[in-house]
C-alpha positions in Angstrom: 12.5 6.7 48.8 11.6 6.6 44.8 8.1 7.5 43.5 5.8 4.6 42.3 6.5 4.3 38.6 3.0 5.1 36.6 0.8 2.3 35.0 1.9 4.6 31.7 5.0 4.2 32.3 5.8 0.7 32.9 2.8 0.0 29.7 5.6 1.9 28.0 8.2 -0.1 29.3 7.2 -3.0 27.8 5.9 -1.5 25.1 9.7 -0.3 24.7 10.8 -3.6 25.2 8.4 -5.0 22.7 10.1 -2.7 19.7 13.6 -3.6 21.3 13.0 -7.1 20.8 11.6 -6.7 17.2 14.6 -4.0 16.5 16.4 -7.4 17.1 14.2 -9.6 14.9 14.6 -6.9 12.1 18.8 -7.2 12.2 18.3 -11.1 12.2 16.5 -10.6 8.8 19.2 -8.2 7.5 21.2 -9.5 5.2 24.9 -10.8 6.0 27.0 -7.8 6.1 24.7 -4.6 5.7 26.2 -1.7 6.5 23.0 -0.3 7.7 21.9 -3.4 10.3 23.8 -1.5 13.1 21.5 1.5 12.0 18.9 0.5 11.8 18.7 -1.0 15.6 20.1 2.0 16.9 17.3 4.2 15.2 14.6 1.6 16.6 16.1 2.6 19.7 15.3 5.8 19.5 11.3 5.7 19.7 12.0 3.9 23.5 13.0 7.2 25.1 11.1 9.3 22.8 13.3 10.9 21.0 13.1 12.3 17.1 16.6 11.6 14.7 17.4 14.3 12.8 17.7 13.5 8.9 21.4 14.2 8.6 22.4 11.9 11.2 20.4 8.9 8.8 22.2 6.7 6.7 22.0 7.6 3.0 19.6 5.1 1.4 16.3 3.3 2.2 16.4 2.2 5.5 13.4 0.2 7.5 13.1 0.0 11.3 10.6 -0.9 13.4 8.5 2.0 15.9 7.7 1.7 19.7 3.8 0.3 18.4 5.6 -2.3 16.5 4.7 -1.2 12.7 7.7 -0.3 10.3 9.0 3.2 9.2 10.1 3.4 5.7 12.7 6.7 5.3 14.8 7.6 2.5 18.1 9.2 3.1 16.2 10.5 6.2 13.3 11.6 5.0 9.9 10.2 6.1 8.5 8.0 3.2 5.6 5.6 4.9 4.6 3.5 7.7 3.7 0.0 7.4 0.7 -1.0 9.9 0.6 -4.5 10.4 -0.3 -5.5 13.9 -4.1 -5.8 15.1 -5.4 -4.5 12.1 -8.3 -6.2 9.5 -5.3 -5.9 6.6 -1.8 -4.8 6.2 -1.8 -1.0 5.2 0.9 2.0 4.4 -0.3 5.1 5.8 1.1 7.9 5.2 2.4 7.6 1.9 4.8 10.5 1.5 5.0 11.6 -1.9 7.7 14.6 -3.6 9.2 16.4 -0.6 7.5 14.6 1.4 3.8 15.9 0.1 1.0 13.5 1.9 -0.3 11.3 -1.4 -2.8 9.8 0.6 -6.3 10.9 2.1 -5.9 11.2 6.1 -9.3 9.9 7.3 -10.2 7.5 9.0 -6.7 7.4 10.6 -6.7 10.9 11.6 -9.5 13.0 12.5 -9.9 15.8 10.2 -12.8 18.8 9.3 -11.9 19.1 5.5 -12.1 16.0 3.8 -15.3 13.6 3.0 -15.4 11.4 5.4 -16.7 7.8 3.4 -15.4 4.3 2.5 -13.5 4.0 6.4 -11.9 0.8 4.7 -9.9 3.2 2.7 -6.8 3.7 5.0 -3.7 4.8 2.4 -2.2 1.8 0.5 -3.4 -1.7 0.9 -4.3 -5.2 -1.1 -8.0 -6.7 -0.7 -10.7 -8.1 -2.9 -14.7 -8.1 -1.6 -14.8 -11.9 -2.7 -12.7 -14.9 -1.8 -13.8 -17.5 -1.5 -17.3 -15.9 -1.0 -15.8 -13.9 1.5 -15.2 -10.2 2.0 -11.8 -8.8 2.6 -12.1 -5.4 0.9 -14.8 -3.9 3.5 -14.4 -3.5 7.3 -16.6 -5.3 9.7 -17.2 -8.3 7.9 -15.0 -10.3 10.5 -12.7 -11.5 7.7 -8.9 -10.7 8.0 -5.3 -10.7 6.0 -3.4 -11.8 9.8 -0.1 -11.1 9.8 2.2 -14.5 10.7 5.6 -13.5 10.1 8.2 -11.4 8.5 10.4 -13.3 6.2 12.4 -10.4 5.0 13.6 -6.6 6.5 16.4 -5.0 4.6 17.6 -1.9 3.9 20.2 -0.3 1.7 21.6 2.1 -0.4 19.6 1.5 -3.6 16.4 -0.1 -1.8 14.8 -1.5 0.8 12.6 -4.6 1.1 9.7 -6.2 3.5 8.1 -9.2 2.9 6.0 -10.3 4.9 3.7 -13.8 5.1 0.1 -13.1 5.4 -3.4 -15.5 6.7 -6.5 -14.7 4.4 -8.8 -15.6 7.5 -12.9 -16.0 6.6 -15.7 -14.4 9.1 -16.2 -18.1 10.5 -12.3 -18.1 11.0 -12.2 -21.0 8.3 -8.2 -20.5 6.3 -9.0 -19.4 3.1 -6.0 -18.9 1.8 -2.3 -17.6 2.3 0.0 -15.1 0.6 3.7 -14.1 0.3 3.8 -10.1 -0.1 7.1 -8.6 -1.5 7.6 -4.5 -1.4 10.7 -3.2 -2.6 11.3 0.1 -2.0 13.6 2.3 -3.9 16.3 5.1 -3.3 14.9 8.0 -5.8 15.4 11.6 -5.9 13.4 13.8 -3.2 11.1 14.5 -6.2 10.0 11.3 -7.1 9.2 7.7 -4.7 9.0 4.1 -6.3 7.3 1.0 -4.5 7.3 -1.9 -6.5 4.3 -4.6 -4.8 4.5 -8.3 -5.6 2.0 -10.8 -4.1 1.6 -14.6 -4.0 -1.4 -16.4 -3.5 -0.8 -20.1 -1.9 -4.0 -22.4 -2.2 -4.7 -25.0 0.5 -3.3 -28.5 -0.8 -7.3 -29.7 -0.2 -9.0 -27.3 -2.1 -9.1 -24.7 -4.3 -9.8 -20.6 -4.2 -12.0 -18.8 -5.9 -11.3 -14.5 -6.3 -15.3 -13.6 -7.4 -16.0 -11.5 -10.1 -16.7 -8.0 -8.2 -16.0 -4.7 -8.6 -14.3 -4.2 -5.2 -10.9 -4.6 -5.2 -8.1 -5.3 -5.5 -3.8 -3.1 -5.3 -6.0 -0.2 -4.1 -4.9 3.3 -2.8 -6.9 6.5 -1.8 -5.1 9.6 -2.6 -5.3 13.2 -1.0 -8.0 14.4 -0.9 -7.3 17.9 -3.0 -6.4 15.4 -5.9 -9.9 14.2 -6.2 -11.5 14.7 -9.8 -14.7 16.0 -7.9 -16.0 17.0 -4.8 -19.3 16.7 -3.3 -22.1 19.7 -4.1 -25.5 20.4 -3.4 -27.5 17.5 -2.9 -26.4 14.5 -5.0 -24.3 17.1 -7.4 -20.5 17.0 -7.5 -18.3 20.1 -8.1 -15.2 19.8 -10.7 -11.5 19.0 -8.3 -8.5 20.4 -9.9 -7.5 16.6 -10.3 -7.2 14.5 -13.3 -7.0 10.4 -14.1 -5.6 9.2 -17.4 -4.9 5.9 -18.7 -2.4 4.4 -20.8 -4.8 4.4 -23.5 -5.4 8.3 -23.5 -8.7 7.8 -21.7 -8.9 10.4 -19.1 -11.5 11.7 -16.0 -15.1 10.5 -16.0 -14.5 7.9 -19.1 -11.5 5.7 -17.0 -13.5 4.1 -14.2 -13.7 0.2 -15.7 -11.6 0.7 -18.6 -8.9 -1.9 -19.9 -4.7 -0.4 -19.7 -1.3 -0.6 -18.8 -1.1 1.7 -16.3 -3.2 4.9 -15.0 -1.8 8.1 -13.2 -4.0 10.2 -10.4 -2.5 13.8 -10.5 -3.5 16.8 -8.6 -2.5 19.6 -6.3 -1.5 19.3 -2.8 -0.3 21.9 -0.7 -0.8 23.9 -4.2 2.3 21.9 -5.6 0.7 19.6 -8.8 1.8 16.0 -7.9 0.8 12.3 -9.1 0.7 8.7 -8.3 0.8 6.4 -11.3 0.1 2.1 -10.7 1.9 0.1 -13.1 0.1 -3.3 -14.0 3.0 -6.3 -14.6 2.7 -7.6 -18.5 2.8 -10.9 -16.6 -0.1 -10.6 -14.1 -4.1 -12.5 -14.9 -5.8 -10.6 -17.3 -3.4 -8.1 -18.7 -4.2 -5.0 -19.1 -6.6 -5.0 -15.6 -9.4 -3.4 -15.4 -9.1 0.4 -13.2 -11.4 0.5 -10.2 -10.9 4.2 -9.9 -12.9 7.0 -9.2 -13.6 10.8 -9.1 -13.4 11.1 -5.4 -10.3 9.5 -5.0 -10.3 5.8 -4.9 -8.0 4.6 -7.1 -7.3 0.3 -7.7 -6.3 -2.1 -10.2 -8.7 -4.9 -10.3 -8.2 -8.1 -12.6 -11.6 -9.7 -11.7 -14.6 -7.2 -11.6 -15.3 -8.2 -15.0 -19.2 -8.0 -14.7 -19.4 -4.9 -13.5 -17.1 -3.3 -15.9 -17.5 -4.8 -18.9 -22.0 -5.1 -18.2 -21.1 -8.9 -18.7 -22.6 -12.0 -16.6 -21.8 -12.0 -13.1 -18.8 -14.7 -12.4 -17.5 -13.8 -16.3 -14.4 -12.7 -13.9 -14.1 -15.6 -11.4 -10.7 -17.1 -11.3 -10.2 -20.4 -9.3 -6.8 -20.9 -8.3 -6.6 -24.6 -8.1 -5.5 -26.5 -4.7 -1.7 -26.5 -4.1 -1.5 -23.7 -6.4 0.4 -20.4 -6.8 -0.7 -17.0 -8.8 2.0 -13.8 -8.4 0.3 -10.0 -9.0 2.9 -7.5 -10.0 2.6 -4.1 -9.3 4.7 -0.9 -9.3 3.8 2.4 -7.3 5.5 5.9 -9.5 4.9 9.2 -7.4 5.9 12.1 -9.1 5.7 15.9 -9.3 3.7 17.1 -12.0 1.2 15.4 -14.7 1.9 12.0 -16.4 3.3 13.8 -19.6 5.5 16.2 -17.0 6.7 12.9 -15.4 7.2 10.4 -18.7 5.0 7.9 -16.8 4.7 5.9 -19.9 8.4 5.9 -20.0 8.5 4.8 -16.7 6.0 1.8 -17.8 8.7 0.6 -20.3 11.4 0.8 -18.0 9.4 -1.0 -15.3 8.6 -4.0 -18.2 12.3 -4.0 -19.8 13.6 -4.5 -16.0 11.7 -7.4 -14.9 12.0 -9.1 -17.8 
């Protein structure tokens, strides 16, 4: 007579069953005639009887697939890139971000426990999008009760040249009160193992009733927190700070302490990791409010582009940055994500800007 299946077991049963059925979802929103649909089914497969795929036996390209806990693995031509954590989670975030062969670009805590890193800011998990005040309410810090809720994927597709999720989001209020939705579109594209490029486009959608105000504060908004031997600084004695071996610098030429609040095109975050010097530039669309934002970023690793903090940057009146967003309304943010070996001059980042402008023109 057969053994009593486990409570694990049969919780990973329909846990298995679970990523089945959204392996399924995912080749529904493949577009007609993909070579890589079958794929990409088959590799969700894989996680249901634990078992790892080898990067040879992937598809060349950038190729999306759902995991047994129902996020979404990004890898290109089989290697790791990110994961996309989207389910029972305060707000949509990519953790890790794999930069040039396959480096970690972002700081691991709080979703891994670790002894050598500072562990501060728990809202800081990878890649994400938030701003402290919408509507009055706070999206950027955890444990205000506010949420970016997840409702539906409108778009999985992979491919040779790129890859692409978009996703429709709830901006939920700590009373539960709809503040406000969004359409989020990240392309992902097919580089060489020495470089990765994300490109983040988001669309705010006011209620028809009324309109939506983003508050003028410092805490927000296409935000990332990289690794954490990157950092310009590291905490000291006391309330001193230690030089990193990082670096920030600007469009503009500004670079290190004199960046945080400051005006440009784009800004690049460089430093070593595993000893190897590496980078992550953010690109701010020509089209997007207030061009050139405003850089949120900072010598211990935070590192955001934020069109609204105007008072705190700029020493001006509080709500000098509001932005209402009138009912029935629209507003797109544009962003591109550049990781790269090297510093900004090593990479051409500011080539990289044009190209980025010239494209999506």
């Amino acid at each position: 007579m057969g053994s009593t299946p486990s409570v694990g077991t049969i919780t990973n049963l329909f846990s298995g069953l679970s990523g089945l059925l959204f392996a399924v979802s995912a080749l529904i929103h493949m577009k007609r005639g993909s070579i890589f649909g079958l794929a990409v089914v088959c590799l969700s497969l894989f996680p249901l009887i634990d078992c790892q795929t080898e990067a040879a036996d992937a598809p060349d390209g950038v190729l999306i697939v759902p995991l047994i806990n129902n996020n979404l693995r990004v890898t290109i031509n089989g290697a790791h890139f990110t994961d996309y954590h989207f389910n029972n989670v305060p707000r949509p975030y990519f953790y890790p971000v794999l930069g040039p062969d396959e480096l970690p670009m972002t700081r691991k805590w709080p979703l891994e426990e670790t002894a050598d890193e500072q562990h501060d800011h728990p809202h800081h998990r990878g890649l994400w999008y938030a701003h402290s005040s919408v509507d009055g309410f706070d999206f950027w810090t955890e444990g205000k009760k506010c949420k970016i809720d997840h409702q539906k994927f409108l778009q999985i597709s992979s491919g040779k040249d790129s890859g692409v999720i978009q996703e429709s989001n709830n901006w939920i209020g700590s009373d539960g009160t709809f503040v406000c939705g969004e359409v989020r579109t990240i392309r992902i594209y097919n580089r060489p193992s020495t470089e990765r490029l994300m490109d983040f486009d988001i669309t705010f959608y006011a209620p028809a009733d009324k309109p939506v105000v983003f508050g003028d504060e410092k805490d927000g908004t296409m935000a990332t927190r990289v690794a954490e031997t990157m950092r310009l600084s590291h905490p000291g004695e006391g309330k001193k700070t230690v030089p990193g071996e990082g670096h920030i610098v600007l469009s503009t030429g500004v670079r290190d302490e004199e960046t945080w609040g400051k005006r440009a095109d784009w800004c690049d975050y460089y430093g070593p990791v595993k000893g190897k010097p590496v980078g992550v530039a953010i690109f701010d669309h020509p089209d997007n409010l207030q061009h050139p934002t405003w850089w949120h970023v900072r010598d211990y690793g935070l590192f955001a582009a934020n069109p609204f903090g105007v008072h705190d940057f700029e020493k001006k009146p509080k709500g000098t940055g509001d932005y209402t967003l009138a009912a029935g309304k629209t507003i797109t943010f544009r962003y591109r994500f550049y990781y790269h070996e090297g510093t900004e001059t090593d990479a051409k980042v500011a080539e990289h800007y044009s190209d980025y402008t010239k494209k999506s023109e």
